[in-house]
C-alpha positions as CSV (number, residue, x, y, z in Angstrom):
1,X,24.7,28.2,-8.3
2,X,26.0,30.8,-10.6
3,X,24.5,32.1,-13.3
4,X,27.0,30.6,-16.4
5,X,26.3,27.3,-14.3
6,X,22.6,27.5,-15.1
7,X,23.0,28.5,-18.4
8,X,24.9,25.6,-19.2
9,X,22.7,23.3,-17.9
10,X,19.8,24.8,-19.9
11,X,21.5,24.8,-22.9
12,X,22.8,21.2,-22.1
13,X,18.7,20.4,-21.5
14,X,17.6,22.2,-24.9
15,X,20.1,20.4,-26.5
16,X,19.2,16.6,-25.0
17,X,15.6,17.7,-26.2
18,X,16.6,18.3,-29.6
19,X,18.5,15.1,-30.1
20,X,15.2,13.4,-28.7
21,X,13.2,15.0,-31.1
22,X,15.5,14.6,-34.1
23,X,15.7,10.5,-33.2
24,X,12.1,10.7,-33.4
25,X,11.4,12.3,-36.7
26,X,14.3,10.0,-38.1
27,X,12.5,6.7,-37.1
28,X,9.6,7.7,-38.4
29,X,11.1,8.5,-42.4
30,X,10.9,6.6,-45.3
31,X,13.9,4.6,-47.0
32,X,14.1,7.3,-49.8
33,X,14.0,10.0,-47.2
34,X,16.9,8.5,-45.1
35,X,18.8,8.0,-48.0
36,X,18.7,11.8,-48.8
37,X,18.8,13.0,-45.7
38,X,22.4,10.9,-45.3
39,X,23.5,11.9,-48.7
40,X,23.1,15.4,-47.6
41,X,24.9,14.9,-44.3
42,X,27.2,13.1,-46.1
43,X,27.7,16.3,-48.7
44,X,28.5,18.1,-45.8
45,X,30.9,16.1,-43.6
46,X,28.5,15.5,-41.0
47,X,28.8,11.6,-41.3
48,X,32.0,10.6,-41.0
49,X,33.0,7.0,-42.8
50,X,34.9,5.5,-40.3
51,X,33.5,3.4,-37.8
């Protein structure tokens, strides 16, 4: 395995923990805390309006 191969699968693992630990925090706010935290994604173009 070469070396970029095992960096990318490291950074693929850090990120897949990340997103775990984000969708836990998130479950766990409050309705006024959801709502800001999606007005500020919102703000900047992280949440895109289309579904």
């Amino acid at each position: 395995m070469a070396y970029t191969d095992r960096f990318e699968q490291a950074e693929e693992y850090r990120r897949e923990e990340l997103v775990r630990r984000i969708e836990h925090s998130v479950e766990n706010l409050t309705l006024q805390e959801l709502e800001a935290l999606y007005y500020d994604m919102s703000t900047k173009n992280y949440i895109n309006e289309q579904y």
